[in-house]
N, C-alpha and C positions, 0 to 999 in steps of 0.2 A: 469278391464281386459286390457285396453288400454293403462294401465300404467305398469301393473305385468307382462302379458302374459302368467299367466296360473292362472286356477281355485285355486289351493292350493294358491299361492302369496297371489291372490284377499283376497281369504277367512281369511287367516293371516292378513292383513292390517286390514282390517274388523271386526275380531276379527265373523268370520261366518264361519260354517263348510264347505268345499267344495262342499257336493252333493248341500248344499240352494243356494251356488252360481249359479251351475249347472245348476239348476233347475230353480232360477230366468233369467236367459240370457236363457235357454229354453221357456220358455215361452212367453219372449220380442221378441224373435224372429219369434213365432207365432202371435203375434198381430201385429208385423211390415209386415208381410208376405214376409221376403227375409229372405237368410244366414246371419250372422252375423259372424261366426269364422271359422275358418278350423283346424281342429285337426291336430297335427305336431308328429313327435316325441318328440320334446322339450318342450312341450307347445302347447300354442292355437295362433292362428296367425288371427288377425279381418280382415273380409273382408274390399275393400275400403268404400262401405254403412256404414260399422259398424265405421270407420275410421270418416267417416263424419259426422254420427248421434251422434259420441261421440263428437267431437269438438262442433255442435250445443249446444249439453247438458250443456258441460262447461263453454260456453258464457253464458248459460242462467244459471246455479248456481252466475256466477262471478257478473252478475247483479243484483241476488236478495239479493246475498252480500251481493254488494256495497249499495241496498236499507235498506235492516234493517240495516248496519251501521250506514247509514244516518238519520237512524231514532230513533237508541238507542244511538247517538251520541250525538245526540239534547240535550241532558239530561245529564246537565253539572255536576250537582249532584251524577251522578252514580257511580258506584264503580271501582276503575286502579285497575287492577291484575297484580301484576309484579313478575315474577320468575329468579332466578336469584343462584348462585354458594354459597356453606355459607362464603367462606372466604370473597367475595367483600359482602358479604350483613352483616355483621357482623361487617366487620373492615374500610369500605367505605361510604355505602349505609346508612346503619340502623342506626349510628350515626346519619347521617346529615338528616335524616328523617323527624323529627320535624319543621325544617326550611318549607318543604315544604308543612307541612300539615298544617299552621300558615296561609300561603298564601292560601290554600285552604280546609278552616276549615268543607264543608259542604262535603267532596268527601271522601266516603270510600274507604280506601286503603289497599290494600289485598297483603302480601308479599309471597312467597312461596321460602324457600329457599333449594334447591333440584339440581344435578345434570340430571334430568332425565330432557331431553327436550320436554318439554311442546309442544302440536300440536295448535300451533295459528291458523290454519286454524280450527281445531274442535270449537273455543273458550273457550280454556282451559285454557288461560291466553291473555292478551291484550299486555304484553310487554317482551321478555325474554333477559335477558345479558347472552352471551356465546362466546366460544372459538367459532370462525369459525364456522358455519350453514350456507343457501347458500339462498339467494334471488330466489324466486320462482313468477309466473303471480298474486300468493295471497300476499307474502309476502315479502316485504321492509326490507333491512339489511342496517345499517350504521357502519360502524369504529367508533368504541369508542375512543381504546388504544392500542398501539404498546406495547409490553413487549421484556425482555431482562432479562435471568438466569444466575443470579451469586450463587457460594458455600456461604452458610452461619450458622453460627450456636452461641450456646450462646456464653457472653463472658467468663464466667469462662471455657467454653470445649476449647475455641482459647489459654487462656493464659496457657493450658496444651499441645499443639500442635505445630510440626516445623512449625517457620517463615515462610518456604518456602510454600506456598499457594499447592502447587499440592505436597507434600509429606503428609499435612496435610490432603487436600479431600483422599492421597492414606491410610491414617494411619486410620485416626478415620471412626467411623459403619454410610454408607450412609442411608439414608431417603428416600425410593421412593414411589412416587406415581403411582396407581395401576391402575391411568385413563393414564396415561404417562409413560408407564414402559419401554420405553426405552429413557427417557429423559436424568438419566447420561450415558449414550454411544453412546449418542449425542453429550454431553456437555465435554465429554473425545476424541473426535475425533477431536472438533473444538480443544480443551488445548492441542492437540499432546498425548495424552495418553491411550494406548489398551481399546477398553471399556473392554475386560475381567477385566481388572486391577480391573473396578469398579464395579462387579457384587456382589453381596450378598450383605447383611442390614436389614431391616426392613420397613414393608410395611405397604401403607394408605393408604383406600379407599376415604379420605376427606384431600383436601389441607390443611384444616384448621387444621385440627389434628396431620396433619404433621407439621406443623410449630409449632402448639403447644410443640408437643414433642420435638422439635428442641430448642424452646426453655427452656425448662427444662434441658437441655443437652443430650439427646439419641444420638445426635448425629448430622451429616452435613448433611443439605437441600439444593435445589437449591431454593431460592428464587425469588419470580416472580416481579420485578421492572417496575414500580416505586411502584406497592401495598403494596410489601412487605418495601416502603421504611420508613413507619412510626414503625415499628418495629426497622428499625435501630436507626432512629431520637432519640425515645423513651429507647434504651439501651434493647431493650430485646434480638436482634439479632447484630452479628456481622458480615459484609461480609469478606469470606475470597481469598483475590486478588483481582484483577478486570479483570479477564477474563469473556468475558459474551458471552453469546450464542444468539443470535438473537430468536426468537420464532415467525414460518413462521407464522403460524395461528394471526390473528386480533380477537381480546375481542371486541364485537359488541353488538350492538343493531339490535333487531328483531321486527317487530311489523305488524298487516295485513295494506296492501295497504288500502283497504279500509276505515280504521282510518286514513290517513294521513289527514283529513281536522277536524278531533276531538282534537279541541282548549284543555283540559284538560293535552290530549297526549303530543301534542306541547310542552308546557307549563313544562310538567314532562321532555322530552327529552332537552330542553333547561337547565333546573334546575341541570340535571344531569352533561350534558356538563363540567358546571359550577364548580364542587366540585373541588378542589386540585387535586386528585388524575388522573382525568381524562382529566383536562384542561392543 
């Protein structure tokens, strides 16, 4: 309630119907014997008690955290859960994987590769790679990777295409992504060019599937660098110009506070640091 400010929110976060909400803060507020809320038009608004008795509460979840951290931490054997985008887990990650299960032969390691962000506070995973998510009192973010979008596509669709880099993204069927769908009219505003120009193409709900298809020749992608740059290395993809778009959001690292002193984690985030693509 002290975060939603009203019963519906609560009960959505919760995945709880409203009247149990209702009815649980009804009843806490009879064993506490003072008000806790005041009905609004907008919502519910906590009194100051209720204001206070929630921060207590919080400190006291944050510590019993911090203790069973400390205590299924211990237990260097146990299993990293890491979730993570398919494209970096596929063409980054899940290669170089081996290296580090070599260094630590006895630790199950659990991959999940999924767009949906994982709630590390629930402990539904221990470690998540994502575009931008935001450091919270539970949870620890670090800067991975700066990215920057360039046009790219095969190279047999380039050697059928004008030279000129922006007559080419204007001529051949663009590739967009359905989690970034207004990426080229973005990427047409920074190159001087109407984003209407670049509207219509063909749409992915998976970057990975997008670059795929890009590579088969469907058509021009924005390619996300440096990730995308072993595709070039490799001849599957070809950039076209070097106009590049800055990409505000930071590819991060997520993980609870709580684990920051869990030598395995350490150990993994160091490892990761490490690979080409990220270092």
């Amino acid at each position: 309630m002290a975060e939603h400010g009203s019963f519906r929110a609560a009960a959505a976060a919760l995945h709880l119907t409203p009247s149990a909400i209702s009815h649980q803060m009804r009843d806490l507020q009879q064993r506490l014997g003072t008000p806790l809320f005041v009905r609004e038009s907008r919502g519910v608004r906590l009194t100051p008690a209720a204001l206070s008795y929630s921060e207590r509460c919080l400190e006291a979840l944050a510590t019993l955290d911090a203790a069973t951290g400390q205590i299924c931490r211990s237990d260097e054997s146990r299993s990293l859960r890491i979730t993570l985008g398919p494209f970096i887990a596929s063409e980054v990650v899940i290669p170089a994987l081996p290296d580090f299960h070599r260094q630590h032969p006895t630790l199950d390691i659990r991959v999940e590769t999924s767009m949906r962000l994982a709630k590390l506070e629930s402990d539904e995973a221990d470690v998540a790679l994502r575009f931008g998510g935001q450091a919270t009192d539970q949870i620890a973010l670090e800067p991975l990777m700066t990215m920057v979008a360039r046009p790219v596509c095969a190279p047999t669709l380039a050697a059928s295409l004008p030279e000129d880099p922006l007559l080419a993204v204007g001529q051949a069927t663009r590739l967009h992504s359905s989690a970034v769908p207004d990426a080229w009219a973005d990427w047409g505003r920074h190159a001087g060019i109407a984003p209407e120009a670049l509207e219509g193409g063909i749409w992915f709900d998976s970057y990975l599937s997008l670059l795929r298809a890009c590579e088969q020749g469907l058509g021009v992608a924005l390619g996300l660098f440096p990730a995308a740059g072993a595709w070039v290395d490799q001849g599957r993809l070809q950039p076209l110009g070097t106009i590049e778009l800055p990409i505000q959001q930071h590819y991060n690292i997520l993980y609870r506070r709580a684990d920051t002193g869990w030598q395995t984690l350490r150990a993994f985030l160091q490892w990761l640091r490490s690979l080409p693509a990220f270092s």
